[in-house]
C-alpha positions as a printed Julia matrix, in Angstrom:
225×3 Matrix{Float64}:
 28.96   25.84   -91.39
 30.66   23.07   -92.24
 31.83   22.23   -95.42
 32.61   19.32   -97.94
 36.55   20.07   -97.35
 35.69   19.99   -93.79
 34.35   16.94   -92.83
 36.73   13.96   -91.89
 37.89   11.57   -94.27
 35.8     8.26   -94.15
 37.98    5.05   -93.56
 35.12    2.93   -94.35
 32.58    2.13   -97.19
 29.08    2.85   -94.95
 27.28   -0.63   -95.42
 24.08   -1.72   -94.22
 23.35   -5.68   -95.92
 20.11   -7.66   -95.15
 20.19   -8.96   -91.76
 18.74  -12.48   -91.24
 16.33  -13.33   -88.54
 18.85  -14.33   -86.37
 20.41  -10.96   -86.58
 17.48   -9.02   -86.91
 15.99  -11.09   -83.38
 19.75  -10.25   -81.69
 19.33   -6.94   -82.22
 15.7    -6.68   -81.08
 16.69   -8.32   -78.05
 20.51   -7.39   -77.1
 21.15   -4.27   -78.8
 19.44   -2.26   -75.82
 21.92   -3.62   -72.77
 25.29   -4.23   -75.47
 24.68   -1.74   -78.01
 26.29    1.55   -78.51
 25.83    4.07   -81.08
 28.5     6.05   -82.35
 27.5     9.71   -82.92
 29.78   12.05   -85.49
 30.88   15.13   -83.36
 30.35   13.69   -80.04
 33.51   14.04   -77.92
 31.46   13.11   -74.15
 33.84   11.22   -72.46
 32.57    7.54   -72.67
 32.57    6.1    -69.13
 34.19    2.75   -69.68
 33.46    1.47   -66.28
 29.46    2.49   -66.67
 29.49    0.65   -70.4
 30.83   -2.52   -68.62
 29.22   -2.84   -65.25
 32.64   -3.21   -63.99
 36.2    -2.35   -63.98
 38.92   -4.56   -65.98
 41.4    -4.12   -68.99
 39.63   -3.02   -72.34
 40.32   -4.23   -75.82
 38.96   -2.18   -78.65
 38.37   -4.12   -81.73
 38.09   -1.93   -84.79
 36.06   -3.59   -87.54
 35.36   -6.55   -86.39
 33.43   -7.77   -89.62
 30.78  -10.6    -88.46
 32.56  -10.53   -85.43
 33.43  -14.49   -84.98
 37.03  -13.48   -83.83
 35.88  -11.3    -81.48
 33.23  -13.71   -79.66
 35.93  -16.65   -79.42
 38.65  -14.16   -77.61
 36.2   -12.7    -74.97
 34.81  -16.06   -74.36
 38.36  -16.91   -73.96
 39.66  -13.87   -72.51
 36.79  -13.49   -69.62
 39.35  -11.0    -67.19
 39.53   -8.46   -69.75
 36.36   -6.85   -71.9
 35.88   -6.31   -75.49
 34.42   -3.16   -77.26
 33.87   -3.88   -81.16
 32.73   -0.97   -83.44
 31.78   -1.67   -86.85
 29.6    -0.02   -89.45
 28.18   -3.3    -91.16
 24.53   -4.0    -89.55
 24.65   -7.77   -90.3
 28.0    -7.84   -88.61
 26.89   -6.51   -85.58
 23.65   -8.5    -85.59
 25.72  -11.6    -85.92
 28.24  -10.41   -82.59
 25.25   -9.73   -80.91
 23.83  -13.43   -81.62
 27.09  -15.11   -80.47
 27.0   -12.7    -77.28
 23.34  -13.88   -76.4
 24.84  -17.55   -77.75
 27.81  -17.76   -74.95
 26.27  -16.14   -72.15
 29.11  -13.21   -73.04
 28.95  -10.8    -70.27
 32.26   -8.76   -71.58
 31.48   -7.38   -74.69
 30.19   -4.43   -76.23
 28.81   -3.67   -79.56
 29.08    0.01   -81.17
 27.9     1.12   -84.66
 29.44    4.21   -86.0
 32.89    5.23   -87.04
 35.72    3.87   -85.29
 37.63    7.43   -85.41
 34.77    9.07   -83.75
 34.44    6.67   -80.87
 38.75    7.11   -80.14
 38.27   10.44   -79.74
 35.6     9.74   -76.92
 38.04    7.4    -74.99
 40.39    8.54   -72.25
 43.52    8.48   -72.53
 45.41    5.04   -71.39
 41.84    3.73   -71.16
 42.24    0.11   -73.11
 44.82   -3.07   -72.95
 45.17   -3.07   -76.95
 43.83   -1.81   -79.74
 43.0    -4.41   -82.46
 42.91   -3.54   -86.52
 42.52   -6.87   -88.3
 42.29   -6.37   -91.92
 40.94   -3.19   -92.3
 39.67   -2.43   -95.88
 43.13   -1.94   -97.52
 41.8     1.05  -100.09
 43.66   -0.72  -102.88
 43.76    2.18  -105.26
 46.05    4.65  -104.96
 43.63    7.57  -105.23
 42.22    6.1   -101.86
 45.15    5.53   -99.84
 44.51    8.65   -97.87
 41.16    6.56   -96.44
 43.1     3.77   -94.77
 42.57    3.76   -91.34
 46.55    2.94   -90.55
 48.62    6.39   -91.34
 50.41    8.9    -89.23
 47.46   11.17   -88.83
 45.69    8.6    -86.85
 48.4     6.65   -85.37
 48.7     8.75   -82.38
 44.89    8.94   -81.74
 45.13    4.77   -81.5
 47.96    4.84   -79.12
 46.93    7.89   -76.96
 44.04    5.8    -75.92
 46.62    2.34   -75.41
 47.84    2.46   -71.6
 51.79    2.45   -71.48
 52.76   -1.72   -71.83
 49.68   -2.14   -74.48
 49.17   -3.21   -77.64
 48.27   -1.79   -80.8
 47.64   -5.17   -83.17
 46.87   -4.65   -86.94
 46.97   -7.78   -89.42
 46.58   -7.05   -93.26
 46.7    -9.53   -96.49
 48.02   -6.23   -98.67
 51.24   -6.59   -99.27
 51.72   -2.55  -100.02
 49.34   -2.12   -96.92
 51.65   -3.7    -94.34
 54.28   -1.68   -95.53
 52.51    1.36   -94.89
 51.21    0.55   -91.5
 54.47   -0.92   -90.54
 56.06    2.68   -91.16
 53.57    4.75   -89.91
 53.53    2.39   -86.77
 57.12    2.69   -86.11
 57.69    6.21   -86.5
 55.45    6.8    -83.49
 57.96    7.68   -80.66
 56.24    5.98   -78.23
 55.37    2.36   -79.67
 58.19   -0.27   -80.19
 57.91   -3.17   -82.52
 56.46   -6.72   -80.56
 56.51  -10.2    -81.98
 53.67  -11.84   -83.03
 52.53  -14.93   -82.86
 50.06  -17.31   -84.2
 48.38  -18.04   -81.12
 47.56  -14.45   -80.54
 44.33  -14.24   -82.49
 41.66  -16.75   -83.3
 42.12  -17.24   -87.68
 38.66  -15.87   -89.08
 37.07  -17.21   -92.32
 38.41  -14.37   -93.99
 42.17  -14.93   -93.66
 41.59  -19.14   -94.29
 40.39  -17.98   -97.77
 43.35  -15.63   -98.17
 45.91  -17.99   -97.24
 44.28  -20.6    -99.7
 43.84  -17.3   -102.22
 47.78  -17.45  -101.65
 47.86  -13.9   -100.21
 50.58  -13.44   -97.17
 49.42  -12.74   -93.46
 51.1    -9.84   -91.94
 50.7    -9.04   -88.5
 52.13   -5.98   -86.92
 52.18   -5.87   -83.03
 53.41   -2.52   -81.6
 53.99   -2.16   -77.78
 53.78    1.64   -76.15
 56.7     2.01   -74.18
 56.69    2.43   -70.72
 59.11    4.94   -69.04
């Protein structure tokens, strides 16, 4: 039986929010051919290929909020194909709008925990693995919930071919700190540079940077042998 000091530690405050027509219709309509859900304790192999329709370099976007970043890079990016889980319904409504909106025919949508889905990916399966601002936890208590930390490090980079990217961008100052050393004392990923054309700028981080709060992004590359 499992018990309360069993089950995994949640990275994420489980959210549901009034969806608005426009979501509600998306999902109605898209959610059967993009959608995915994310089931605790599943560890099937997900067939990337079979989710897809095709074969190309993945990018896994983890939390993807209302998922307006994500839509502009895979309309951008049409060679390579997104996957975006996220536990906020409106959020996911909203991606699935923009899909339907752009004609997007290389993205995917999953609900559920991020952590759970990882462990259903093969190894060397994706192109990068994308963080951007995570919920940073800010209370100390909490820390142990953030989603960058050396117990889940190596789950993100096992599923990073060697030559890919694991991207996370925070506005915590303490946050960035953290993920920046958990990051780099994984063996196998080496410190990138970053730069500002590498992600669309969301909503989100224009009212941090007017809030006054500093950027950080924190590309690390798996080595290749």
């Amino acid at each position: 039986m499992t018990t309360a000091n069993d089950r995994p530690i949640r990275t994420f405050h489980p959210r549901r929010g009034r969806m608005s027509s426009r979501h509600a219709d998306a999902m109605t309509a898209l959610w059967p051919r993009y959608g995915l859900t994310v089931v605790d304790g599943d560890r099937t192999r997900l067939d990337l290929d079979e989710l897809f329709g095709r074969t190309a370099p993945r990018v896994l976007e983890i939390g993807f909020g209302m998922g307006d970043a994500t839509a502009v890079m895979a309309a951008a990016d049409p060679a390579r194909d997104y996957l975006g889980v996220e536990v906020h319904t409106p959020g996911i409504g909203n991606l699935l709008a923009l899909t339907g909106e752009l004609g997007l025919t290389n993205v995917r949508v999953a609900h559920g925990d991020a952590m759970e889905l990882l462990h259903r990916l093969a190894p060397d399966s994706l192109d990068a693995v994308h963080v951007f601002f995570p919920d940073p936890w800010p209370k100390a208590r909490h820390h142990k919930r953030r989603l960058i930390q050396p117990g889940n490090v190596g789950l993100l980079r096992r599923t990073v071919r060697p030559g890919g990217v694991v991207h996370c961008v925070t506005d915590w100052p303490d946050y960035a700190a953290q993920m920046a050393s958990a990051l780099a004392a994984d063996p196998e990923l080496v410190r990138a540079d970053a730069t500002p054309f590498d992600r669309p700028v969301t909503k989100f981080e224009q009212r941090g940077v007017q809030a006054g709060r500093c950027i950080t992004d924190l590309v690390f590359r798996r080595h290749i042998e």
